[in-house]
TIPATOR-204486 format. One line per 2 residues: number of its first residue (from 0); their letters; for each residue x, y, z of C-alpha. Coordinates in steps of 0.02 Angstrom, whole numbers, plus 50000, padded with zeros to 5 digits. Each point is the difference from the previous one (the first is absolute). Layout:
! residues N
NUM	A	X:Y:Z ~ ... .
//
This chain:
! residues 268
0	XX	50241:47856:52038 ~ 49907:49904:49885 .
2	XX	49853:50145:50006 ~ 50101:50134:49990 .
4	XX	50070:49932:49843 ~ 49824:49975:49913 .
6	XX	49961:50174:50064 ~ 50138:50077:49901 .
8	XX	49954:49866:49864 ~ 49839:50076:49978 .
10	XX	50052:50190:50014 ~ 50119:49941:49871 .
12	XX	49881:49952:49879 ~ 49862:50147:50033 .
14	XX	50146:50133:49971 ~ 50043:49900:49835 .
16	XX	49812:50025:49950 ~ 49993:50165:50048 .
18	XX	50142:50031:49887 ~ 49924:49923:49851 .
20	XX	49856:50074:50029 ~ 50090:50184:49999 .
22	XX	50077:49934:49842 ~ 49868:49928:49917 .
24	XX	49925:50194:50053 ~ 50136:50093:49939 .
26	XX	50001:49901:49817 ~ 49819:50038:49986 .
28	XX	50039:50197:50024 ~ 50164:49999:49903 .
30	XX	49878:49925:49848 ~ 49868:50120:50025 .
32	XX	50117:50146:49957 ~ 50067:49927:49867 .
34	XX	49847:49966:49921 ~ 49944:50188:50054 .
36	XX	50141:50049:49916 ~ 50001:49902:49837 .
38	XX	49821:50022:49982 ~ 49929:50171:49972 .
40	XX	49802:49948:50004 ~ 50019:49895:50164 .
42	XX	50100:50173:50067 ~ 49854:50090:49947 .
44	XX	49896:49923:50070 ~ 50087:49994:50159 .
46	XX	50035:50179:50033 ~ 49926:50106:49863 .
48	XX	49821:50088:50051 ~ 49860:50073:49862 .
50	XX	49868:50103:50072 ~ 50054:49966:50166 .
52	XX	49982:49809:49967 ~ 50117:49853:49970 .
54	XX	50061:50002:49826 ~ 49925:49855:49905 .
56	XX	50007:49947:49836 ~ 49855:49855:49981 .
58	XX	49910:50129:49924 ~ 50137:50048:49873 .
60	XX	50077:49821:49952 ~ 50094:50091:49828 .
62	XX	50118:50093:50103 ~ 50097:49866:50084 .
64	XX	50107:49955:49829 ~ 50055:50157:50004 .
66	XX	50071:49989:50142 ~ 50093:49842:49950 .
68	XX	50063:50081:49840 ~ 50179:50013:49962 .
70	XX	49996:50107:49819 ~ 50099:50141:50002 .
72	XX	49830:50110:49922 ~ 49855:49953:50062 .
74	XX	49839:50115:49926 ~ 49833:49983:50099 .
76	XX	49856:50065:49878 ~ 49873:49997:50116 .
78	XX	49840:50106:50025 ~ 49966:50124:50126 .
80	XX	49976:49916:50175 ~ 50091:49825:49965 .
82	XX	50116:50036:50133 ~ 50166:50022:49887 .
84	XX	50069:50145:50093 ~ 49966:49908:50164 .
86	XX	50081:49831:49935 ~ 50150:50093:49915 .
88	XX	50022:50086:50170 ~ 49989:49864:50096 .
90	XX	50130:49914:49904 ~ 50112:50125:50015 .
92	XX	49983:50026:50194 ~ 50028:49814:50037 .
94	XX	50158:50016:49882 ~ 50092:50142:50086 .
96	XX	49924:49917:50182 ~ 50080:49836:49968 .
98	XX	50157:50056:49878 ~ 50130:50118:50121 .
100	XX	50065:50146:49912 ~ 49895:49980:49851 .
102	XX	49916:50154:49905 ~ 49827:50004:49906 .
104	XX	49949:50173:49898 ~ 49791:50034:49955 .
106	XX	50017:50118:49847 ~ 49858:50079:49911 .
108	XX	49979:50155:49854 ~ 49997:50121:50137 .
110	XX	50056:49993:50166 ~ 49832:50019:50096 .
112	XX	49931:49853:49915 ~ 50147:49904:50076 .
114	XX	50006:50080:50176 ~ 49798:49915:50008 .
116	XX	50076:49841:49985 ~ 50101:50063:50155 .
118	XX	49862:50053:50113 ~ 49868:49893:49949 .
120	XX	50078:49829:49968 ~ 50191:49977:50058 .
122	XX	50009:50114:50162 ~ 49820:49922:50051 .
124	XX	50110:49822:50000 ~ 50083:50035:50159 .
126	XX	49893:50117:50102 ~ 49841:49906:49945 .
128	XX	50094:49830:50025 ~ 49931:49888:50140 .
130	XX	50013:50050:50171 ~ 50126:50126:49932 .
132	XX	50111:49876:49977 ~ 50106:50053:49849 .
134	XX	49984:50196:50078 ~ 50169:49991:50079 .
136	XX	50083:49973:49854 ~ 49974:50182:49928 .
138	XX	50004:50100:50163 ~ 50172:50032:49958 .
140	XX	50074:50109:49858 ~ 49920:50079:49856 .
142	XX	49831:49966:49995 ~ 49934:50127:49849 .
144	XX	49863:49981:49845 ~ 50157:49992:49900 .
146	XX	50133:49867:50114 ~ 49977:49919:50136 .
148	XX	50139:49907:50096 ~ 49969:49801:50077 .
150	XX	50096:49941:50165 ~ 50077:49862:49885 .
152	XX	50090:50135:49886 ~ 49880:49977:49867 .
154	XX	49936:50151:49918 ~ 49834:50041:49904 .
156	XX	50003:50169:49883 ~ 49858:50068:49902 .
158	XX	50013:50116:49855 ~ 49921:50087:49834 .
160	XX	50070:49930:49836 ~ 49928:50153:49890 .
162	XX	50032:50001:49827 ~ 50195:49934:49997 .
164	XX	50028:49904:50164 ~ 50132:50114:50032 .
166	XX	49952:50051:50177 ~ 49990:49808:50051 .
168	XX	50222:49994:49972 ~ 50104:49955:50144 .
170	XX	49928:49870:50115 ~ 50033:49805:49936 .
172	XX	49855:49896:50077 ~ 49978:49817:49974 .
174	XX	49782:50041:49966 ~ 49915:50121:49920 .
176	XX	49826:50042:49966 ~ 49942:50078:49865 .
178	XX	49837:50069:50019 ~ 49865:50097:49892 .
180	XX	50105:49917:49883 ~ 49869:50018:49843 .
182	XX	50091:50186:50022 ~ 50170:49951:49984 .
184	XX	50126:50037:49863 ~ 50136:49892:49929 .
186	XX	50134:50124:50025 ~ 49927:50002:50210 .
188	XX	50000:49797:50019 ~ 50157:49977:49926 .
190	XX	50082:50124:50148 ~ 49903:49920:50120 .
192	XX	50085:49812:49950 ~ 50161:50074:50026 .
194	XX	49940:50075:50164 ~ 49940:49813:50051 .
196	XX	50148:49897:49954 ~ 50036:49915:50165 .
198	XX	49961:49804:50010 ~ 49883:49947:49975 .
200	XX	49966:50183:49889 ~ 49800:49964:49991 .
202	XX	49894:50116:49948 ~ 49782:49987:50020 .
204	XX	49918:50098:49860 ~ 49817:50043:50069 .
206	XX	49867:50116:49889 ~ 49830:50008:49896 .
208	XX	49978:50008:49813 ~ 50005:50156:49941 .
210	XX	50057:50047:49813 ~ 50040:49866:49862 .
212	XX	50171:49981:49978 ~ 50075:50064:50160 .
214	XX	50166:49941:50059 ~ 49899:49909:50139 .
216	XX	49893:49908:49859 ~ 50187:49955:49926 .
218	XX	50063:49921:50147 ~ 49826:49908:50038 .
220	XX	50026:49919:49804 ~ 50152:49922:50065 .
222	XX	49948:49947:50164 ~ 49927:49802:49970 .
224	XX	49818:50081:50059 ~ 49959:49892:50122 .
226	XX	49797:49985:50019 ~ 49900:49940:50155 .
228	XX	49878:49863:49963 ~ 49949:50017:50192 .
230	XX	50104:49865:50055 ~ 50167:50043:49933 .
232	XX	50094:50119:49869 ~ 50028:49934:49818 .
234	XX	50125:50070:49906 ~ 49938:50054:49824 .
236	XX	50151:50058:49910 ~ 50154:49859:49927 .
238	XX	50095:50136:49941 ~ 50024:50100:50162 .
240	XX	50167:50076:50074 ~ 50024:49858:50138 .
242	XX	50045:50155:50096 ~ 49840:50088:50004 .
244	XX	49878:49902:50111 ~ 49817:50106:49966 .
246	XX	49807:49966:50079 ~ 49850:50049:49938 .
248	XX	49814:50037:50091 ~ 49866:49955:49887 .
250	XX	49946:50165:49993 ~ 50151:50058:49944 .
252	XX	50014:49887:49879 ~ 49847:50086:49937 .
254	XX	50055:50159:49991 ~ 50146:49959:49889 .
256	XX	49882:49906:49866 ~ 49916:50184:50008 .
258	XX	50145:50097:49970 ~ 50054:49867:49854 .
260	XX	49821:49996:49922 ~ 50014:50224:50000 .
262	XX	50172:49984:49915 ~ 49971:49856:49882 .
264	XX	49823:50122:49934 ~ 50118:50152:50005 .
266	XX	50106:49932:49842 ~ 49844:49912:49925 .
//
């Protein structure tokens, strides 16, 4: 009897560690997803691909504030080839992934400039995405240049803003993108706002330098500028909207000084 009792003793105490051990499994899984969820880089990283590789950003340290930021406008003045349309789209992939029933809307001047984003950077999320994971998720519904439907009832929509924004009214989203945005009008931002007025209503402003005194130049004045030293950003600007959150690449930051230096000799 006495044996018998040890026996169950013992088979006592290995189910007991098996359960921890389960739960100690389970807490480590149920704290990976939330981090996946919460943190857009790490997501990335995770299940994004580039050129038929992992997504990594070691070699592109500036973007990973950006994903961080809360402001309701954030304006990336980047060059060519900094990866802004890739970061912005990355953002916004992990937000409708990880957000049920959210909405996110790319607008640009015209509406072939904002079906690219489509086809080269948002649809490319999911069928690109490691081992096809993410696939699933839009192998139901519409799946168009211009909408395309996500198994969690989130929806992505893509659409020219022309001259008065007018075409981008009826959807509410709670992102937007507005890209090209050096070709924007005031009149076409101001519809798109109202188009993206769900919580938490933000809105990523992406372009070039262009003309001196364009509406983009106006809302990169009251952004607080940020710079990157190569460590970290700097804001530059103590009188900024505390709305506006804006980055600048150096070479960016260039072209601006041009187009100021062209003005500033233009009414000397």
């Amino acid at each position: 009897m006495a044996s018998v009792g040890k026996r169950q003793e013992k088979q006592a105490r290995e189910t007991l560690k098996l359960r921890e051990k389960d739960s100690k499994k389970q807490d480590k899984e149920r704290d990976y997803y939330r981090k996946l969820q919460e943190d857009g880089v790490l997501f990335s990283e995770k299940l994004f691909t580039m050129r038929g590789k992992p997504m990594k950003f070691e070699d592109f340290p500036y973007v990973k504030q950006v994903f961080q930021d809360n402001a309701k406008i954030i304006v990336l003045l980047w060059a060519r080839s900094m990866t802004k349309t890739t970061t912005i789209a990355s953002i916004l992939t992990h937000k409708l992934i990880t957000n049920s029933y959210s909405g996110a809307m790319v607008a640009a001047p015209r509406d072939k400039q904002a079906w690219r984003v489509t086809k080269e950077h948002i649809r490319p999320r999911f069928t690109e995405s490691k081992d096809k994971m993410l696939l699933p998720l839009i192998s139901q519904g519409k799946n168009t240049e211009s909408e395309i439907d996500i198994a969690n009832g989130s929806k992505y929509l893509a659409s020219g803003a022309w001259v008065t924004g007018n075409s981008l009214r009826g959807p509410h989203v709670n992102y937007g993108f507005a890209d090209e945005m050096q070709d924007w009008t005031r009149e076409a931002f101001e519809v798109f706002k109202e188009v993206v007025n769900l919580p938490p209503a933000q809105i990523f402003c992406a372009g070039t330098p262009k003309d001196k005194g364009s509406f983009f130049e106006e809302i990169w004045f009251s952004s607080d500028k940020k710079e990157w030293n190569g460590k970290e950003w700097i804001p530059t600007n103590p009188d900024a909207d505390p709305q506006i959150s804006g980055y600048i690449s150096p070479r960016n930051s260039q072209a601006l000084l041009s187009l100021s230096s062209l003005s500033i000799n233009a009414r000397t």
